[in-house]
N, C-alpha and C positions, 0 to 999 in steps of 0.2 A: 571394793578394792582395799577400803582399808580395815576392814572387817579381816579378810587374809593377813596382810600381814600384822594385824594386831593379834591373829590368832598363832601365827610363827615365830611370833618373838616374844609370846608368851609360852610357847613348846620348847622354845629354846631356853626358857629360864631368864629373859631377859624382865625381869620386875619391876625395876628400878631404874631402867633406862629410859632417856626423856624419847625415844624413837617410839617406845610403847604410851607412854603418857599421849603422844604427838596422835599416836595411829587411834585411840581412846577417843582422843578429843576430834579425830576426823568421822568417829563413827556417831559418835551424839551430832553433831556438826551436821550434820549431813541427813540428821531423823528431824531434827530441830530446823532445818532449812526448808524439806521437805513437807513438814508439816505446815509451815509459814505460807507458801508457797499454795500449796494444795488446798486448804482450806477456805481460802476466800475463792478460789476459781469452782472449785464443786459448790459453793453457795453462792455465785452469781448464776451458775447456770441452773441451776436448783429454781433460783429466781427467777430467771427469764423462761423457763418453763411453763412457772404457775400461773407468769404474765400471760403468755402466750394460751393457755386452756382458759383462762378469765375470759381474751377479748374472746378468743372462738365459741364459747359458750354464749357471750354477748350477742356477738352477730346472731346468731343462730335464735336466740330468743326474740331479739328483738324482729328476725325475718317473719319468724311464728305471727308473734304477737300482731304486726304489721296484717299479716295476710288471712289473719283469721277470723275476720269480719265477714274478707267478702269473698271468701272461695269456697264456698257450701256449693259450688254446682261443679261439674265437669267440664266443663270448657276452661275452667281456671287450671295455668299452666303449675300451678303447684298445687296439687289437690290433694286436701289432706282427710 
């Protein structure tokens, strides 16, 4: 929004009017918010992601590992 009218009241010739400075400083305002905002949230879940593929990796080896002693026959219910 303030992207328009910074763009209107610079069509208009207005240069030097603090309405244009005002609508300038709402459009960095507003990139610089956004960035603040945005980047710690995409990198906690960035985080909780790679948490989350660790432990299921874990489980998953540690299930292996666990059962790979003694399920060399077919009666074992996870036969690998």
């Amino acid at each position: 929004m303030s992207l328009k009218f910074l763009i209107q009241s610079l069509n208009e010739g207005e240069k030097d009017s603090w309405e244009t400075f005002a609508y300038a400083f709402g459009v960095v305002g507003s990139v610089v918010l956004h960035a603040i905002v945005l980047h710690p949230t995409v990198f906690l879940l960035v985080h909780l992601g790679m948490q989350c593929r660790v432990a299921t990796s874990s489980l998953i080896y540690k299930k292996v590992a666990r059962n790979n002693g003694n399920c060399f026959s077919s009666s074992c219910p996870i036969f690998i």
